[in-house]
N, C-alpha and C positions, 0 to 999 in steps of 0.2 A: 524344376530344373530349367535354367536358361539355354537359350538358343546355343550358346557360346560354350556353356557346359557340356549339352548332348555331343555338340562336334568334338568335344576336345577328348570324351568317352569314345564315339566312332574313332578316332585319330589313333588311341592309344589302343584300340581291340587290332586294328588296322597293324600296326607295329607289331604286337603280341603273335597274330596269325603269320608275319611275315617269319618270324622269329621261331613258331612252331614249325613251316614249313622248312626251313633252311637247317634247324636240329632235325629234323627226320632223316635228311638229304644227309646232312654232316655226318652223322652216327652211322647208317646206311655203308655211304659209299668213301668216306674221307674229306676232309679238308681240299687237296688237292684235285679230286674227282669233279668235284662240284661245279656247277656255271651258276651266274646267277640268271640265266636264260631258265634253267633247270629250276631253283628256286623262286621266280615267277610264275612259272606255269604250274607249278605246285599249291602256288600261295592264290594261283589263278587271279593273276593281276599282272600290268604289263610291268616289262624289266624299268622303263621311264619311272613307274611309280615308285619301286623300291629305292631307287636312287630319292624322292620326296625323302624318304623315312631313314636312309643309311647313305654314306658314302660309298661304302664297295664291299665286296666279300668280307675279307678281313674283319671291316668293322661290325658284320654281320656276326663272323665268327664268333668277337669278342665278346658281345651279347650272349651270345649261349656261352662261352664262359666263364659268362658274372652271374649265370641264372645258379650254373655247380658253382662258383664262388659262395655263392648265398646260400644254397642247399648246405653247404659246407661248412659256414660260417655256424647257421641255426643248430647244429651237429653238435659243434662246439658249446656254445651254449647251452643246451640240452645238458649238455656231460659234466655243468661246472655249478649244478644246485647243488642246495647241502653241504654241510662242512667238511672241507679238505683244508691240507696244508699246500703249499706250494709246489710240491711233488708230487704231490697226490694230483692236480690239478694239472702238471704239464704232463702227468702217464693220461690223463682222460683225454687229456685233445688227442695227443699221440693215438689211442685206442679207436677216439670217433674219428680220424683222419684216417685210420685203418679201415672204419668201418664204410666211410666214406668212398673208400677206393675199393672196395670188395662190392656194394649197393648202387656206386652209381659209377660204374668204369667208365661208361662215355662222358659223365662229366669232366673225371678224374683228367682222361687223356685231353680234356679241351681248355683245362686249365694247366694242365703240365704243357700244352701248346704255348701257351700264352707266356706263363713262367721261362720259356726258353727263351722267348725275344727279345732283344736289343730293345730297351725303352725309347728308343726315337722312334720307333715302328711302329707303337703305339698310342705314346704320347702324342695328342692332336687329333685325335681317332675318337668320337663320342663313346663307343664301345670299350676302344682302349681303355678309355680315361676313368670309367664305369671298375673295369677288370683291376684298374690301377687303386683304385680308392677300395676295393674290397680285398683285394688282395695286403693292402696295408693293415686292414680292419685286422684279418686271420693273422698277419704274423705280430699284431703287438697283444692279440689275445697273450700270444706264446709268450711274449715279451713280459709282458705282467705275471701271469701267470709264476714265472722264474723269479721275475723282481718279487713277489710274496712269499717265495719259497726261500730266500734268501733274507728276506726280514721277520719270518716266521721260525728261521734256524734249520728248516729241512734242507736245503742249498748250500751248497759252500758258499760261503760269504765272497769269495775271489771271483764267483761267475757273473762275468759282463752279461745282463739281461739282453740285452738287442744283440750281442754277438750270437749268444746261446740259441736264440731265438731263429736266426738265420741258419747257425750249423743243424739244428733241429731239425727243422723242416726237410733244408738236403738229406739230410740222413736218411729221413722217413722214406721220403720221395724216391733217394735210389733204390733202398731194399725193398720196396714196395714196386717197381718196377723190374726190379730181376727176380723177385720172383712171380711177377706174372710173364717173364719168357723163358724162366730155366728151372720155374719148380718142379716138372717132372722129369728135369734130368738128376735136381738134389735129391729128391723122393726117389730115386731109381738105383742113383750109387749108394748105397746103404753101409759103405764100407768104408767112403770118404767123408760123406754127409750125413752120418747117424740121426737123421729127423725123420719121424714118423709121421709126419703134419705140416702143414702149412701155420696151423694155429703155434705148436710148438716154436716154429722159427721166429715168428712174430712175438713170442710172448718172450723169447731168449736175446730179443731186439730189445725189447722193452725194456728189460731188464739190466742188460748191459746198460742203454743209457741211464737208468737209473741209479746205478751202484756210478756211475761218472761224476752225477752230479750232486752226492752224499756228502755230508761235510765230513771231512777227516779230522787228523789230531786238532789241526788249527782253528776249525768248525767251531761251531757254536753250539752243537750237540755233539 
């Protein structure tokens, strides 16, 4: 190993630790809690340094969430061996994107951060730019995914893949977030809300989108 090598190993453990400390801090206490006074002294290195390695909080933020972009992404993956049809393949991400947000909630909430922002806030941001290119990754997964479902005949043949692909996601994304702040008030009216489960609600999620994007008369099946 060259001189030039080992530093660029030190350089890149150096970022890695800054990035474990600042996820500890993030997860912990919030996004807006945080100083990077506080994530210095944690990473036990001066605030100067961390500015070497990142711009500013944010871009810090954004980091930790392209590490759950990525977690998320390989999720995906994972869920798309072995033969499926098109539909089959957009219920598996749907499921591991479920699974994704039940296994790694602080990820979840640090990318559903990111997803909320105005792209000029991030675009120019190393971290941003990071979050931006992963985040494209996961939704043309979805995008494909549809576009085979639709040349395979499991799809209505009328569904725009990139549009499906974008309403998808929100989809997931809201009911996957109310029911982490109102599932034991659905689980509690039994009389409005007839679910016995969380699992039930999510698999009646599923399902609805499914029968959505089933070919009809005009289909190909």
């Amino acid at each position: 190993m060259t001189i030039s090598d080992r530093k660029e190993r030190e350089k890149e453990k150096r970022r890695n630790d800054i990035v474990d400390a600042a996820e500890a801090l993030f997860f912990s206490k919030g996004y807006e809690a945080v100083t990077l006074d506080e994530i210095a002294d944690k990473a036990e290195l001066s605030k100067g340094t961390l500015y070497l390695y990142f711009k500013n909080k944010l871009d810090l933020y954004f980091f930790v969430a392209g590490r759950g972009l990525q977690i998320m992404i390989d999720m995906f993956q994972e869920t798309l061996t072995g033969e499926k049809t098109g539909l089959q393949k957009v219920r598996a991400i749907g499921e591991a994107y479920h699974r994704f947000f039940t296994q790694h909630g602080h990820y979840f909430q640090t990318v559903n951060f990111w997803d909320s922002r105005e792209i000029d806030s991030y675009l120019g941001i190393p971290g941003g730019e990071t979050c931006h290119q992963l985040g494209n990754q996961a939704l043309g997964m979805v995008a494909r995914a549809v576009a085979e479902g639709v040349a395979d005949g499991s799809i209505r043949p009328d569904i725009d893949p990139a549009k499906a692909a974008v309403v998808l996601w929100g989809q997931a994304t809201g009911v996957f977030q109310l029911l982490q702040t109102k599932v034991e008030h659905f689980l509690q009216c039994h009389d409005d809300f007839p679910f016995a489960s969380v699992e039930e609600i999510v698999a009646f999620f599923f399902d609805m989108i499914e029968r959505s994007l089933l070919p009809g008369p005009g289909g190909k099946a």
